[in-house]
C-alpha positions, -999 to 999 in steps of 0.1 A, spaced: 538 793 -5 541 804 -39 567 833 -51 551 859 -80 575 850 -111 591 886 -129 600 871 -165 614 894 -191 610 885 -226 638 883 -240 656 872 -208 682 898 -196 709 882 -213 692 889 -242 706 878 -277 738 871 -257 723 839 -240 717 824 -275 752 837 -290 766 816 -258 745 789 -264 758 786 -300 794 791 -289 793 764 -265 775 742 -289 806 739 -308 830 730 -281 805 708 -268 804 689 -303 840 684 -303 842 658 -276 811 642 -275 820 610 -289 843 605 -265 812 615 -240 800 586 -258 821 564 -258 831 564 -224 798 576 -206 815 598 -182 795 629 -171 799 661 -187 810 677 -160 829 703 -177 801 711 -200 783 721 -168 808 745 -158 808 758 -189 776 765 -189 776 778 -154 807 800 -166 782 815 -190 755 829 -170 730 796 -187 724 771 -158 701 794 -140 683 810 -169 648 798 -166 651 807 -127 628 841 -110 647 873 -114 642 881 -78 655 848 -67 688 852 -84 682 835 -119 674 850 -158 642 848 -159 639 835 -188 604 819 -205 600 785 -221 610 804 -259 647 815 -251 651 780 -229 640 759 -260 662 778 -285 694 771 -261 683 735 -255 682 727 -294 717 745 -295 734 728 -268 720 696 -285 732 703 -317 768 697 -298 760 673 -271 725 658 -265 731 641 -229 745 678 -214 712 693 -231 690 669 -211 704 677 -177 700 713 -184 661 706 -198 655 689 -161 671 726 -145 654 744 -164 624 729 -156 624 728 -122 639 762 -116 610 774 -137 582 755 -122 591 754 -87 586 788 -75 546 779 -86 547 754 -57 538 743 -20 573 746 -12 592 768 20 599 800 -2 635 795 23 642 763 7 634 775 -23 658 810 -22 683 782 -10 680 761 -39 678 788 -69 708 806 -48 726 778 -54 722 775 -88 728 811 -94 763 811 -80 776 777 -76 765 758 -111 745 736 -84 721 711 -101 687 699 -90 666 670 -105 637 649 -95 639 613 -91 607 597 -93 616 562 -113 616 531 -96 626 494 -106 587 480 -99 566 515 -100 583 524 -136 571 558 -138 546 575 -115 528 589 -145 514 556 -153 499 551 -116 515 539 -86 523 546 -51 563 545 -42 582 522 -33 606 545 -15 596 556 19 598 583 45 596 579 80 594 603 108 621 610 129 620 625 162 636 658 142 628 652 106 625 621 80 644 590 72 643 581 35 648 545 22 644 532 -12 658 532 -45 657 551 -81 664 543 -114 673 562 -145 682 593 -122 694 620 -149 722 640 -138 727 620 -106 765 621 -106 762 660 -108 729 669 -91 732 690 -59 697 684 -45 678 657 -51 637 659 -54 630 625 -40 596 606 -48 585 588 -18 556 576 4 557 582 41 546 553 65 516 567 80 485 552 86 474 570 57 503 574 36 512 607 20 533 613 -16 557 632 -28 582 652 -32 612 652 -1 640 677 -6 674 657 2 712 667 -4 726 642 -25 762 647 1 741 633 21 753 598 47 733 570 36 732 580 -5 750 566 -28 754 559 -67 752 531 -81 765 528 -116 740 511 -137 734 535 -175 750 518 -202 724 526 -229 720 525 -264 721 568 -267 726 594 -246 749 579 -230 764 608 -209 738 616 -185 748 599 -158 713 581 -152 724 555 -128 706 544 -99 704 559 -65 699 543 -33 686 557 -2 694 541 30 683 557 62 694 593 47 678 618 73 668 653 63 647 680 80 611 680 87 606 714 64 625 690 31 591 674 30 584 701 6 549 689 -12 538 661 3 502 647 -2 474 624 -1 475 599 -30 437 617 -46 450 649 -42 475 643 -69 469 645 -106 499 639 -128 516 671 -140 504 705 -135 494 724 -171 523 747 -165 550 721 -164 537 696 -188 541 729 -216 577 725 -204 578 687 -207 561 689 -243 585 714 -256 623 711 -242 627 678 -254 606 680 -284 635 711 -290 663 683 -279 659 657 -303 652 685 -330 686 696 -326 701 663 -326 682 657 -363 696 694 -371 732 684 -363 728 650 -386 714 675 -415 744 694 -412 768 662 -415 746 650 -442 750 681 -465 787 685 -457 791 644 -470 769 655 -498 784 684 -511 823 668 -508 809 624 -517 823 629 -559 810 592 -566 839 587 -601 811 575 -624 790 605 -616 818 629 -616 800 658 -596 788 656 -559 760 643 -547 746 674 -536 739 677 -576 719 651 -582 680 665 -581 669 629 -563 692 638 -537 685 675 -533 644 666 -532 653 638 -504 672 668 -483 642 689 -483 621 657 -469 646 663 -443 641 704 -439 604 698 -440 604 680 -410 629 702 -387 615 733 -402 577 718 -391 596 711 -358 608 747 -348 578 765 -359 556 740 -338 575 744 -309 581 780 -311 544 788 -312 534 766 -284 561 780 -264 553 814 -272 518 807 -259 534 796 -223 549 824 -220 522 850 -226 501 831 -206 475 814 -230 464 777 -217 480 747 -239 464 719 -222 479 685 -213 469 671 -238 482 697 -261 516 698 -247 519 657 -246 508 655 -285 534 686 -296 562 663 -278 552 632 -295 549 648 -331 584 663 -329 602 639 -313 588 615 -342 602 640 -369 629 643 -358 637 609 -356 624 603 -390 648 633 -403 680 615 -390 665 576 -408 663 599 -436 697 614 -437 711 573 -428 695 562 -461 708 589 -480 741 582 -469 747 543 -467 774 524 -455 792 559 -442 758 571 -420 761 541 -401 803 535 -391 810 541 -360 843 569 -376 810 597 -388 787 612 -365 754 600 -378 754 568 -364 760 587 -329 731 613 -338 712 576 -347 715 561 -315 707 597 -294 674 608 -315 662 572 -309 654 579 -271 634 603 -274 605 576 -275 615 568 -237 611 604 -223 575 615 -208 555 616 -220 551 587 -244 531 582 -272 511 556 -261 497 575 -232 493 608 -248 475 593 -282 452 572 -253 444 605 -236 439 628 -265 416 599 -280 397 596 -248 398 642 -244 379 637 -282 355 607 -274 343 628 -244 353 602 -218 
């Protein structure tokens, strides 16, 4: 059953959402290299967050959230990156799924439950759909991990990789096949409390390094029969709906552009105080340089106006396709790494020690080529959309 959505535009925190957003993207930035360097979650980023009215933004106003469209939840998502990159991905993956799901097949109880939740305990919800042999389910695949009936409910068994969020999630959205004669796929509804899951601690990766995107393993973890909440026949599937691939295409396209923002803004502060003694002014003077910084601001200022348009589009209803959405991620995400290369070569030896925060912003813009979708598959299928096949 699907719940009618009541968005405002802007969301009723108005102006004040992106204030917060900014506010918190400044105590955010002041420890997130030791977030780095330690890859502990940021759980007190979270209740920070929660604390300002922002982890249920994009949720229905009648189900307890913001109501907030894809526009307002971009512009805080580039914020919060701009301080801390790994908190700003586990809030893309709430925002995402407390703006899509009320669209679903799901038990409009279990969905009240789930937004209520978020609303007034912080709670976090994620999907976990990676597995060790599938990879990701966008590429083909039937799960690994599997359901079974119970004489009350399921049994879930299996295990997932590069779970965002897992050490902080609330509710788990749990990819898995059931073992019927037929098998069915998708999405089971489990508490992460619950006996039989556990963490494993597996994410030690290059960047991003604080969103807790360890493993999780299932063993025997019952739930009840109504936390099958959208389960299907393999055909009946078809990869992202348009609606949530708009969100997919923008959030972290708005990500990795505030990561390249926040090495712009080291960059011009190293420029404007580096006084090389045989030039005996600061770089920031030197035309070469000053051309080589608007290289930079062409490609973030491309960025936001790109993703502010498509966005806008979502949210007065006008159809970005797939295809669309995939390509907008891909062209960002690619600028915005390119701005932060940029900014390293401008800077030399200081962009990349480990004591400035380029090298950091380095490491973090670089990932964006893992996220969904990926180049090759979106340049495949937009090839393909203009061959007519």
């Amino acid at each position: 059953m699907t719940v009618s959505l009541v968005r405002s535009s802007p969301s009723p925190l108005g102006s004040s959402a992106i204030d917060g957003a900014r506010a918190l993207s400044a105590i955010f930035a002041a420890s997130a290299d030791r977030l780095d360097s330690s890859a502990e979650f940021p759980h007190e980023n979270i209740r920070l967050l929660q604390q300002a009215g922002l982890v249920a933004l994009t949720a229905p106003v009648e189900l307890g959230g913001r109501g907030a469209g894809l526009s307002e939840a971009a512009d805080i998502i580039r914020l919060i990156a701009r301080g801390e990159p790994s908190t700003a991905l586990i809030l893309i993956m709430q925002y995402i799924n407390l703006a899509t799901l009320p669209g679903s097949r799901w038990p409009v109880g279990l969905l009240r439950r789930v937004i209520s939740d978020a609303a007034e305990k912080g709670a976090l919800i994620n999907a976990l759909r990676v597995e060790p042999e599938l990879g990701t389910p966008i590429r083909g695949g039937l799960p690994a991990t599997t359901a079974s009936r119970t004489t009350d409910g399921w049994s879930i068994s299996g295990r997932k990789i590069y779970s965002t969020a897992i050490e902080g999630l609330t509710w788990a959205i749990v990819w898995a096949r059931t073992d019927e004669e037929h098998p069915r796929v998708g999405g089971f509804l489990v508490p992460v409390a619950s006996p039989g899951f556990r963490v494993e601690k597996t994410w030690n990766p290059l960047g991003m390094r604080a969103t807790g995107s360890h493993d999780a393993v299932l063993e025997d973890v019952r739930i009840p029969l109504d936390h099958a909440v959208d389960i299907r026949l393999p055909a009946e599937w078809d990869g992202r709906s348009e609606g949530q691939a708009g969100w997919f295409g923008v959030l972290p396209g708005a990500l990795y552009t505030g990561v390249a923002e926040a090495a712009r803004d080291w960059l011009v502060h190293f420029l404007q105080n580096r006084v090389p003694s045989n030039l005996g002014k600061p770089l920031s003077a030197v035309p070469r340089i000053q051309q080589a910084v608007g290289e930079i601001e062409e490609l973030l200022a491309v960025n936001r106006r790109l993703l502010s348009s498509i966005a806008r589009d979502i949210d007065e209803g006008q159809p970005v396709t797939i295809s669309e959405a995939g390509l907008i991620k891909v062209v960002t995400t690619e600028n915005a790494i390119l701005a932060v290369e940029k900014a390293l070569k401008l800077s030399g030896n200081h962009g990349i020690s480990r004591n400035n925060p380029l090298e950091r912003h380095h490491r973090d813009v670089l990932c964006g080529r893992i996220h969904s979708p990926q180049e090759d598959t979106v340049r495949t299928g937009a090839g393909k959309l203009a061959l007519g096949l």
